[in-house]
N, C-alpha and C positions, 0 to 999 in steps of 0.2 A: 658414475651415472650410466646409466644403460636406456635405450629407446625401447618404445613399449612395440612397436611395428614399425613398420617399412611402408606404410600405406597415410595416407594423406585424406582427412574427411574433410567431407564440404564446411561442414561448420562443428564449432567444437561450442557447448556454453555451459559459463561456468556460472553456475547456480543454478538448484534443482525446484526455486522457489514458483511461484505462479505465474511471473514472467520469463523465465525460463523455460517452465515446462509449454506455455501456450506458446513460446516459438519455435520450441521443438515438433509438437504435434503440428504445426501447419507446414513445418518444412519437410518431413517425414512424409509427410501427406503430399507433398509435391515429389515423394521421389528423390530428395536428397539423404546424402548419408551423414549422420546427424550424432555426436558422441557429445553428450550431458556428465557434467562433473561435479559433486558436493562433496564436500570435506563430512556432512551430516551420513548418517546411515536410515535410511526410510522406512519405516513413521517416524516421524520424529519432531518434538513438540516445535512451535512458532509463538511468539509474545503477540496477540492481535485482538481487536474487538470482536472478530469473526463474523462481523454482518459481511451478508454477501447482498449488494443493490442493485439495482438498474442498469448500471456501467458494465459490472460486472456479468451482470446474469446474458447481456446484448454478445458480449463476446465470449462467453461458454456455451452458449447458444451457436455458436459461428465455428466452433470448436468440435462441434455436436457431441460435447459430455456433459451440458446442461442437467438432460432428464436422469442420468446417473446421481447426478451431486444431489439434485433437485431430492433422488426418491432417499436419500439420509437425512438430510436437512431439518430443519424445525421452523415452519412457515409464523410468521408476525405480521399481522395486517397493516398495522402502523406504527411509527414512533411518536412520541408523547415528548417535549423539551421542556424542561423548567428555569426557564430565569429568575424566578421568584420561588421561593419555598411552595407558596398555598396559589401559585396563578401558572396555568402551559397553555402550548397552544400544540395544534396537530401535526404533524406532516402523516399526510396519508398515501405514503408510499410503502409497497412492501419489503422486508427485508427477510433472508434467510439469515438463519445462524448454524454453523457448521463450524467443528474446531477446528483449526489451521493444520493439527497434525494429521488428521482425517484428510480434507480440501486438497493439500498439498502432496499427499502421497495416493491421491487419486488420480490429481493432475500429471504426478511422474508416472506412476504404473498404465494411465493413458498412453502415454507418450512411447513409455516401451513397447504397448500392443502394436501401434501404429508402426514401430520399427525405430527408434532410436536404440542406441547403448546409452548405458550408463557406469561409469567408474565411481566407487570413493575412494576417492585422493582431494588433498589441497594445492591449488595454485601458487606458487607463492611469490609470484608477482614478479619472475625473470621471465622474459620472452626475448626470442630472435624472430627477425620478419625477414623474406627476401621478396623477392616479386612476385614470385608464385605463392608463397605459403607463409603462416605466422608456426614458432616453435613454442609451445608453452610448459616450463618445467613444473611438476608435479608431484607432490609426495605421496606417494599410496599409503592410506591409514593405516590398512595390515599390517604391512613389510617395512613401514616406513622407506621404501625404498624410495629415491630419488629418480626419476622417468623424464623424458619430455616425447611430446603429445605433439600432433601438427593437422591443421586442418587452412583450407584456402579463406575460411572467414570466421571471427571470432565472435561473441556474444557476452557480455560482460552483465550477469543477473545476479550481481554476490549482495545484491541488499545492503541494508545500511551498517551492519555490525563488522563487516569488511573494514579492518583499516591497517590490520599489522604488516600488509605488505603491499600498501597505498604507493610508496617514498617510491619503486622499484616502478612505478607506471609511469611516473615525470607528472602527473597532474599536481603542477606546483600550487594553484590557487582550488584546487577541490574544495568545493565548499563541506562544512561539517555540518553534522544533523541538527536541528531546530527546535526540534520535540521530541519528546522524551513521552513514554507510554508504560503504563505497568497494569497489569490486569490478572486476577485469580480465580478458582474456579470455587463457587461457594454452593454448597447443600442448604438449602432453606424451605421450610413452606410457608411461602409467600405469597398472596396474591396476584399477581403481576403475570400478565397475559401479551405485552408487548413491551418492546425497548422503551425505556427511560433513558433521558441524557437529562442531569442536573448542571448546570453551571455554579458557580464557586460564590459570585456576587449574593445571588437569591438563598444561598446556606447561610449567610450570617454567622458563622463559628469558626472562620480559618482566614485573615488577611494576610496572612505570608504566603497563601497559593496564588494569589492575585487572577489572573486570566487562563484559571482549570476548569473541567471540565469531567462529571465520574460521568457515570454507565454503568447499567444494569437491564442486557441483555439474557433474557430466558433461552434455556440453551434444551431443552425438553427435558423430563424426568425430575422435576424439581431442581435442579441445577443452574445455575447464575453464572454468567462473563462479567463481573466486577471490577471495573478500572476506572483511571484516572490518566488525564494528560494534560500533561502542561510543557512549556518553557526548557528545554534541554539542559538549561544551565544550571534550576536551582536543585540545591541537594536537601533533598526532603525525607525522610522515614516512610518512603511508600506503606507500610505493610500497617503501621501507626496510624495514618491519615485514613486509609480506605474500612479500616473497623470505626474510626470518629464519625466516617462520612454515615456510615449503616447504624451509628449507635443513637444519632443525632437526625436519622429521617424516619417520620413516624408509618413511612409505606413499608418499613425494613425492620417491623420490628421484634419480627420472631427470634426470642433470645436459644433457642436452642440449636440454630445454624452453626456449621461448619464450615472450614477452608478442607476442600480433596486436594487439592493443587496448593504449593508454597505461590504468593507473592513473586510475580518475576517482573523486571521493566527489559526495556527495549528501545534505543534509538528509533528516530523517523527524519526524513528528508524531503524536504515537501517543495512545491511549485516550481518543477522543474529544473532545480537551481543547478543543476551541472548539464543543461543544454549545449554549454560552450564545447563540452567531449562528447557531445552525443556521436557522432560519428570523425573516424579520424582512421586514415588510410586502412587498413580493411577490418576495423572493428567498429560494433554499436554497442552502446548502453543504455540498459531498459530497467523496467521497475525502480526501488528503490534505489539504486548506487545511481543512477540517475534523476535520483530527487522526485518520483511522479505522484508522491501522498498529496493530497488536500491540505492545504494549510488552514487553520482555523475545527475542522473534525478530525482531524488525521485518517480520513480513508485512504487504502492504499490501494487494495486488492484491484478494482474494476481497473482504473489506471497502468497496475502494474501488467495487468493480462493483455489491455489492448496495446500497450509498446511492445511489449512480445511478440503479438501477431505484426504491428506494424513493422517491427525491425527483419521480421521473417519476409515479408514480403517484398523487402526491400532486396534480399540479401538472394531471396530466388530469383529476380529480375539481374540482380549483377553474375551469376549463374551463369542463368539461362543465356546474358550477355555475354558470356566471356571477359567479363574483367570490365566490358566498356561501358558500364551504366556504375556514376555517381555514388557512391552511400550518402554523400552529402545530400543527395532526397531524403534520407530519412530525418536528417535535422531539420531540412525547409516543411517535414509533414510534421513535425513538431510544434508547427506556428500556426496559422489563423486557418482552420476554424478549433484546431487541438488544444493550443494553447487559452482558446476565451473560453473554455468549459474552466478553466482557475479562478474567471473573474471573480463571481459572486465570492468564493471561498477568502480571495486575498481581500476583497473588500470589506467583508464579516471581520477576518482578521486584523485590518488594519482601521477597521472602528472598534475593536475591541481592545485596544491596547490600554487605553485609559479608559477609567471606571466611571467618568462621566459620559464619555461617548457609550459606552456598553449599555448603562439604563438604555440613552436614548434608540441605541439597534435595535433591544429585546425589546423597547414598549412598543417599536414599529412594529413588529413582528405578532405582539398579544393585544395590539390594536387594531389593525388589518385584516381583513379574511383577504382580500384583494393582494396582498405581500406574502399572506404565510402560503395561501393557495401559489402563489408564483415561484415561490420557492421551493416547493415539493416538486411541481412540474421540471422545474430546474434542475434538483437533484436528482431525478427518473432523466432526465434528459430526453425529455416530452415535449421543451422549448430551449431555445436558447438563451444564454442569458443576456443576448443581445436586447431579444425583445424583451424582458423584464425588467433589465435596469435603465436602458441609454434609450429611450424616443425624446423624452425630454431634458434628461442628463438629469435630472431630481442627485440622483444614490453620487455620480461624479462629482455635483458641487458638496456635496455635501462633505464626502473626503477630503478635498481640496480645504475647507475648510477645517476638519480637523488636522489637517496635516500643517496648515498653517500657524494654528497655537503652539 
C-alpha cells in the first residue's frame, strides 16, 4: 500500500453525486481545500425521475449554478396525478427535467471550476482516525492500486447502492432502503406536455404492485422518463410491468415507441432514517446513504443538495473553529424546522398503506381544491406543512385512526 501524498485536506467526500458535489462547491467557495472521490468515471448515467422542484432549484440557486442547469433543462408548468384511471387533480408547481447523468456531471465539473480535486478510486470502507485527521483507504480504478487519502473531515455521499463495504464502518443497525425505483428512457410521440404520476389502485390491471406508483415525465425531443416505484422488497419483472403499464393507458398509445435506454432500478432511502450517524466524531452523512428521499414520491435530489450544503457549513464553522465547534449541530439542524418538511410525505405514506385508506387520501385530494392547492404550496415549500395539516389536527387524528385498525 503506498500514500497518495504527504499533505492533509480539509475535507475529503466520498460521492461525486448532488450531495456531494453542492458541499464541495460551498466549501471550495469558502476557501477550503476540498478532494471529491467516486468509484464512477464522469458522465455517467444515475437511476432517477430527474424532476428537478422547488427544493431543489432554492439550493442550486444558493450554489449559483441554477441558470446553468436551468438553460439545458426542459421547463413543465405542472404535474397532472391520477388515482383513478379517467379522474386527476393539479399540482401546479413547476418542475424541470434534466437527466441525472447530465445534472450530476455538471454539479462535479462546477465544483472543479470553483477549486476542488477529484480522484476515481473506491473507498472500501477501512479508515484510521487520530486527533487531528481521519485515513481513508482507497482503490484507484486505473491501477487498481491500493492508496490511503487523509483529510481533517470527512463527508460520506455514497448514495444508497453503497453497501459492499457497509460491515467495515461499524453502523451495526444501518437502516436498508425502502424503495426501490426503476425508470427507462422511451421515444414516443405522444401527446403529453407535462409530468404524469399514475398510482397502481386507479390502473385496475396489476394487484401484486399494491402501493406503486409510474411516471411519465417529458424529457424534450419526444423523449419520456418512464418508471415505476414501489416497496423495496417485492421482486417484480420491472421491464414486464412498465410495457403493461403503457400498453394498458389509453394517453400512451402510440404503438410505434421505443426503449433508447435498457430498464434499469435503483434502491432509495427515504425520511431521514439513518439520522442516528448523521454526524459522529469528525464525519457527516448527506444525501442518500443518509436516507433524505421523500417517502411516499421518492424525491431525492432537492434534499440531497441541501444536506450537502448543510453539512458544508457545518464543517467550515468547525474549521474556521479549530476543532471547537460541535459537528453534532449538524444533526440538531437535521430536526425541526428540516425534518417537518417529511411530514406531509410520511403522512401520504402511511395512509397509503392500505387500499382502503388510499381511496379515502386520493378522494381528499380530487375533492378539495382547498387540499390539492395546499399541497402544491407544500411541495414548492411556499408554506409549511405546519400550517396545512395541524391548526385543527383534522390529517393527525385521522392517522391515529388508521394506525389503530
Amino acid at each position: 500500500m503506498t500514500e497518495s501524498s504527504s499533505s492533509v485536506y480539509d475535507v475529503i467526500i466520498v460521492g461525486a453525486g448532488p450531495a456531494g458535489s453542492a458541499a464541495a462547491i460551498n466549501l471550495v467557495q469558502k476557501n477550503h481545500s476540498v478532494l471529491i472521490i467516486d468509484k464512477s468515471d464522469f458522465p455517467r448515467d444515475k437511476i432517477c425521475g430527474d424532476g428537478i422542484t422547488g427544493d431543489s432549484i432554492n439550493t442550486l440557486k444558493e450554489l449559483g449554478v441554477w441558470e446553468l442547469i436551468r438553460s439545458q433543462a426542459h421547463e413543465n408548468a405542472y404535474v397532472e396525478l391520477f388515482p383513478e384511471a379517467d379522474r386527476s387533480f393539479i399540482l401546479n408547481n413547476s418542475v424541470f427535467t434534466l437527466k441525472r447523468q447530465r445534472l450530476d456531471n455538471i454539479l462535479l465539473d462546477y465544483a472543479l471550476k470553483c477549486g476542488a480535486e477529484f480522484k476515481q478510486c473506491e473507498f472500501t470502507g477501512n479508515r484510521k482516525d487520530s486527533n487531528t485527521s481521519a485515513v481513508l483507504e482507497v482503490e484507484c480504478q486505473d491501477s487498481k492500486e491500493i492508496i490511503e487519502i487523509k483529510a481533517k473531515y470527512v463527508i460520506y455521499a455514497m448514495g444508497c447502492q453503497y453497501t459492499k463495504h457497509l460491515k467495515n464502518l461499524k453502523y451495526k443497525d444501518f437502516k436498508k432502503p425502502d424503495l426501490i425505483a426503476v425508470r427507462g428512457y422511451y421515444k414516443a410521440e405522444w401527446n403529453i406536455d407535462h409530468p404524469l404520476v399514475f398510482f397502481n389502485d386507479g390502473l385496475n390491471w396489476d394487484d401484486n404492485l399494491g402501493n406503486a406508483y409510474f411516471w411519465v415525465f417529458p424529457m424534450g425531443n419526444g423523449e419520456f422518463n418512464v418508471g415505476c416505484g414501489c416497496a423495496s422488497y417485492q421482486q417484480i419483472d420491472f421491464k414486464s410491468v412498465l410495457n403493461k403499464f403503457m400498453a394498458n393507458n389509453k394517453m400512451l398509445n402510440d404503438t410505434t415507441g421505443y426503449w433508447v435506454s435498457p430498464v434499469k432500478g435503483a434502491f432509495l432511502r427515504t425520511d431521514i432514517s439513518n439520522i442516528k450517524y448523521a454526524a459522529s466524531n469528525n464525519t457527516l452523512l448527506v444525501g442518500d446513504f443518509l436516507g433524505t428521499t421523500f417517502p411516499f414520491t421518492g424525491e431525492g435530489i432537492g434534499k440531497a443538495l441541501e444536506t450537502g450544503v448543510m453539512a458544508s457549513k457545518i464543517i467550515h464553522k468547525a474549521l474556521v473553529l479549530k476543532g471547537s465547534y460541535s459537528l453534532q449541530e449538524y444533526r440538531k439542524s437535521l430536526g425541526k424546522p428540516f425534518k417537518l418538511k417529511y411530514y406531509p410525505y410520511r403522512l401520504a405514506n402511511s395512509f397509503c398503506k392500505k387500499k382502503t385508506s388510499r381511496k379515502m387520501f386520493f378522494g381528499m385530494l380530487l375533492n378539495s381544491k382547498k387540499i390539492c392547492s395546499g399541497a402544491s404550496k407544500v411541495l414548492s415549500e411556499q408554506i409549511t406543512p405546519t400550517k396545512m395539516f395541524l391548526p385543527k389536527g383534522i390529517m393527525a387524528y385521522l392517522l391515529n385512526k388508521i394506525k389503530s385498525k
